[in-house]
C-alpha positions as CSV (number, residue, x, y, z in Angstrom):
1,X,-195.1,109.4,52.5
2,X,-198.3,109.8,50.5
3,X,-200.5,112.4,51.8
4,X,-203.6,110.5,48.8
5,X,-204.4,111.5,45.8
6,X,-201.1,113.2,45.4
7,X,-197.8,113.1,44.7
8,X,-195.9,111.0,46.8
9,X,-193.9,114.2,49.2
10,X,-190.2,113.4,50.8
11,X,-189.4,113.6,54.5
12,X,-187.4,116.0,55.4
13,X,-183.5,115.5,55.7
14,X,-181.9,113.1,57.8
15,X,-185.2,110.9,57.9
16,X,-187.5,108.6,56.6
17,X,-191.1,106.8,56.6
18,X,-192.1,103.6,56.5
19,X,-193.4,101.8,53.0
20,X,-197.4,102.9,53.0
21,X,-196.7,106.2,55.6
22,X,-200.3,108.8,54.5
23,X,-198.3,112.0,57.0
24,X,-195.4,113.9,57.7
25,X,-195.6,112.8,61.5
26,X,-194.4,109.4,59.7
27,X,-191.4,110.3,59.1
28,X,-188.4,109.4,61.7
29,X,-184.6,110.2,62.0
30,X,-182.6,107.9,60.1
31,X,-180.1,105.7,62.6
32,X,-177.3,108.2,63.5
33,X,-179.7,110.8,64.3
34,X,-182.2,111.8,66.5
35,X,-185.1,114.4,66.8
36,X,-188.9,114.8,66.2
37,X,-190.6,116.4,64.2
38,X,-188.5,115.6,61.2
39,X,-185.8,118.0,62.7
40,X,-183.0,115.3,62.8
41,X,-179.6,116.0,64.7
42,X,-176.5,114.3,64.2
43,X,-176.2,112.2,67.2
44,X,-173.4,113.5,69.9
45,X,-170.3,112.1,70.4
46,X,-170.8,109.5,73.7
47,X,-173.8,108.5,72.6
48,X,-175.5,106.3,69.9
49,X,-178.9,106.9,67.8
50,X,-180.6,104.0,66.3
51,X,-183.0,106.3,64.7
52,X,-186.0,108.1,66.0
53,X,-186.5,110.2,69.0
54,X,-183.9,109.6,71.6
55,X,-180.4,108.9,72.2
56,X,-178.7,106.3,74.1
57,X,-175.8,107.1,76.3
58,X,-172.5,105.0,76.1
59,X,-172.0,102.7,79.2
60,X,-169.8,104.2,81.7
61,X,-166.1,104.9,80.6
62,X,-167.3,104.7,77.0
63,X,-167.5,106.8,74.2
64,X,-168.6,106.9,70.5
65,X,-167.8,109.1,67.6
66,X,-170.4,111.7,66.1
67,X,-173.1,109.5,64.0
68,X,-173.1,106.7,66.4
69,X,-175.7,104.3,64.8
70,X,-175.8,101.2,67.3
71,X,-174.2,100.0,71.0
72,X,-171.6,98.5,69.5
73,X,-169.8,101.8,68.0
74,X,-169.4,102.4,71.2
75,X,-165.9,101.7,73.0
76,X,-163.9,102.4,76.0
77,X,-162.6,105.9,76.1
78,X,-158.7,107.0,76.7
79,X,-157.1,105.9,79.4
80,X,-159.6,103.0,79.9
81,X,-159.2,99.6,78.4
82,X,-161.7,96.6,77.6
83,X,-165.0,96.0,76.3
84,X,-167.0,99.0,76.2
85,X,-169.9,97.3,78.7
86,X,-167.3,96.8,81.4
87,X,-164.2,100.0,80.7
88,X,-161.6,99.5,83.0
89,X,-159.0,102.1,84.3
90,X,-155.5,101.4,82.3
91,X,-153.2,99.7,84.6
92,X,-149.8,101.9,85.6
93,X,-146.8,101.8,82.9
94,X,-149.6,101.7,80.1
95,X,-151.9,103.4,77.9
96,X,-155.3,103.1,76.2
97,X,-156.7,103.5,73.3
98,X,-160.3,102.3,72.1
99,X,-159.9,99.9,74.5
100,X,-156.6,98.3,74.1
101,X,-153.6,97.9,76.2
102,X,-150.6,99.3,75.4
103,X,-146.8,99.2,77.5
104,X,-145.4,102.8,77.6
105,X,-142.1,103.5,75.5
106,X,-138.5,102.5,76.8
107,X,-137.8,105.5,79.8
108,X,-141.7,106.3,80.1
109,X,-144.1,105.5,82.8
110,X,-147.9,106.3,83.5
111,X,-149.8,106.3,87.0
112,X,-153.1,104.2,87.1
113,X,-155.8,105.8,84.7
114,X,-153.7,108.2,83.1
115,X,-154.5,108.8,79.5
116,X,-151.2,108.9,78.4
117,X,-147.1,107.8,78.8
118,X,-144.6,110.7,80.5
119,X,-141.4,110.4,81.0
120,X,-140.1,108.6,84.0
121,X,-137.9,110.1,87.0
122,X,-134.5,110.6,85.4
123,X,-136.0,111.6,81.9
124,X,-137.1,114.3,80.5
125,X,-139.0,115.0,77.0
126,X,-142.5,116.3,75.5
127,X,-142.6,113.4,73.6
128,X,-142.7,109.9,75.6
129,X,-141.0,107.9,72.8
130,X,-137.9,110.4,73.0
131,X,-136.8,111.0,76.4
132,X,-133.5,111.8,77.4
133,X,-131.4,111.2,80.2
134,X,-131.1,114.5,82.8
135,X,-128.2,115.8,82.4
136,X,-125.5,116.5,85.1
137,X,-126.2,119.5,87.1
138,X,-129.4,119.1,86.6
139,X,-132.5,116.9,88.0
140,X,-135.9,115.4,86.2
141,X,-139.0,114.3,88.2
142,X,-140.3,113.0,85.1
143,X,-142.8,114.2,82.2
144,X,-141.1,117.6,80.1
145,X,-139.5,118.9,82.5
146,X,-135.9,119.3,82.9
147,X,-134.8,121.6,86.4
148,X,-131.1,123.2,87.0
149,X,-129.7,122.1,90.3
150,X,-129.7,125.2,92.9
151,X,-126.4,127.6,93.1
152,X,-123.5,125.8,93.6
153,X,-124.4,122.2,93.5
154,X,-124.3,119.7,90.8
155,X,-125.3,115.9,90.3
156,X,-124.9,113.2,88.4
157,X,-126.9,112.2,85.3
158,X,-130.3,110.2,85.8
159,X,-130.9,112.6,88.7
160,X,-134.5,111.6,89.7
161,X,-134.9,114.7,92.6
162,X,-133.3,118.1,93.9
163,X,-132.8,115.4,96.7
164,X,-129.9,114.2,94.5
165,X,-128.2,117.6,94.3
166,X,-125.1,117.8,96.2
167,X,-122.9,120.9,96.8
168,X,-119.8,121.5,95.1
169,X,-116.9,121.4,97.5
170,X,-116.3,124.6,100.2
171,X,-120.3,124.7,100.3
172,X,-122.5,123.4,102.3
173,X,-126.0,122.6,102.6
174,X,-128.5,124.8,104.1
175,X,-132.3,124.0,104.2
176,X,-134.6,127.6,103.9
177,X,-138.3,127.7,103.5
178,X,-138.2,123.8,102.4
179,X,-135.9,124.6,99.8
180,X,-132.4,123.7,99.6
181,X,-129.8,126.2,99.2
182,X,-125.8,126.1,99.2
183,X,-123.3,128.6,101.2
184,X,-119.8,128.8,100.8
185,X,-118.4,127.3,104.1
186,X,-117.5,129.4,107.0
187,X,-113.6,130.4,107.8
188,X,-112.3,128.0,110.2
């Protein structure tokens, strides 16, 4: 901007004036900022700054990086899928990423929505693309998790619930405060 008569003067950082600007008031953010005033932020992640003043929101179930410049750095955010006008929840047995569909690993699952792939029933793991098969004597309800079978009982491997526990021989099942528990048999 040129205030006349003078040296031509710089907006401050992050802005700029228009070709011909005579004041500091004519300077504006540069796209991927906002502000007034020429004190410019870096426009927030979820939204998206053309330059100037204000900034725009992402549709719903969208996001944006920091620096957004325009509507179209804007996409669907994890654990939705589509374009980022119309986000929609990421079907069960798959995830999302910016907006693309993806099928879990081999022995993961995922409920409607979810933003990412567990284990499934019978596996267990921290990582989705390695889960292993429970173990005898034990039981997995899917995700990390991998539980021991209660005292004196035992199943088989793939066991999906303590459901699937069964006492060794000379116990028997007894059910105390919803939890199942084995006792050795009575004489007799």
């Amino acid at each position: 901007w040129c205030p006349g008569g003078q040296r031509p003067s710089v907006c401050p950082r992050d802005s700029t004036s228009d070709r011909g600007s005579t004041a500091r008031g004519d300077c504006t953010c540069k796209a991927g900022y906002y502000g007034a005033s020429g004190r410019c932020s870096t426009c927030s992640t979820g939204f998206f700054c053309d330059g100037g003043k204000a900034r725009t929101s992402c549709p719903l179930n969208a996001t944006s990086r920091r620096g957004a410049k325009k509507a179209s750095d804007c996409h669907c955010a994890v654990g939705f899928h589509g374009k980022a006008t119309d986000c929609k929840r990421c079907p069960a047995g798959f995830f999302c990423t910016k907006g693309k569909v993806r099928k879990c690993p081999s022995r993961s699952t995922s409920r409607l929505g979810d933003k990412q792939c567990s284990c499934a029933a019978g596996y267990y793991g921290s990582n989705p693309r390695r889960c292993r098969k429970c173990r005898p004597g034990y039981f997995c309800e899917g995700g990390a998790a991998r539980l021991k079978c209660p005292r004196y009982s035992t199943s088989k491997a793939g066991a999906t619930g303590v459901s699937q526990c069964q006492c060794r021989k000379g116990y028997r099942v007894i059910t105390s405060g919803g939890k199942m528990e084995c006792r050795a048999c009575p004489e007799g």
